[in-house]
N, C-alpha and C positions, 0 to 999 in steps of 0.2 A: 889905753893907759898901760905903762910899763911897770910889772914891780919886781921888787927884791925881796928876798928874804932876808928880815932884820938881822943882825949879828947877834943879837940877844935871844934868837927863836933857838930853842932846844934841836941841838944837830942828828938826834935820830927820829925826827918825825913828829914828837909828841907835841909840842908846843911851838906853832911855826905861824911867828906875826910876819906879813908882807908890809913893807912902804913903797909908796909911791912919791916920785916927782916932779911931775908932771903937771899940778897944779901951785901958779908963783900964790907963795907968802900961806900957804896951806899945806898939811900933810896929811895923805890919804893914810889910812893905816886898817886893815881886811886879813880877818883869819886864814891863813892859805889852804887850812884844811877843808873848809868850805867856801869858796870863792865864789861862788854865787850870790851871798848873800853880802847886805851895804855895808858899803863901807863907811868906819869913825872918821872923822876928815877933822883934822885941829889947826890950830894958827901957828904959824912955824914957833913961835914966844911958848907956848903949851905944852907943846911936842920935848922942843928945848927943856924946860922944866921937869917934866917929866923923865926926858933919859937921863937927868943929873940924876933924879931922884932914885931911879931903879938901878944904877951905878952905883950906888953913893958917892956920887962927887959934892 
C-alpha cells in the first residue's frame, strides 16, 4: 500500500497523519509516526465529512 502524508499533518514532524488510496470507496488513514501499527480505514462519505469539518468548510 502506498501513502502520503496528509496536507493537514504538522510540517515539522510532530503530528504526521498518512492516507492512503489504494483501497476504492474506503480511506486508509495510519499514524506515520508509527506505522506499524492499524490502520483507521473510513468510507470515502466519512473521510469527506470529516476534512470539511477539520477545515471548516
Amino acid at each position: 500500500m502506498t501513502w502520503r502524508k496528509s496536507s493537514y499533518s504538522n510540517p515539522d514532524g510532530g503530528e504526521c497523519l498518512e492516507v492512503s488510496g489504494a483501497l476504492p470507496s474506503r480511506v486508509p488513514v495510519r499514524d506515520g509516526k508509527d506505522p506499524g501499527r492499524r490502520a483507521l480505514v473510513f468510507s470515502d462519505e466519512a473521510w469527506s465529512v470529516f476534512v470539511a469539518h477539520v477545515s471548516g468548510s
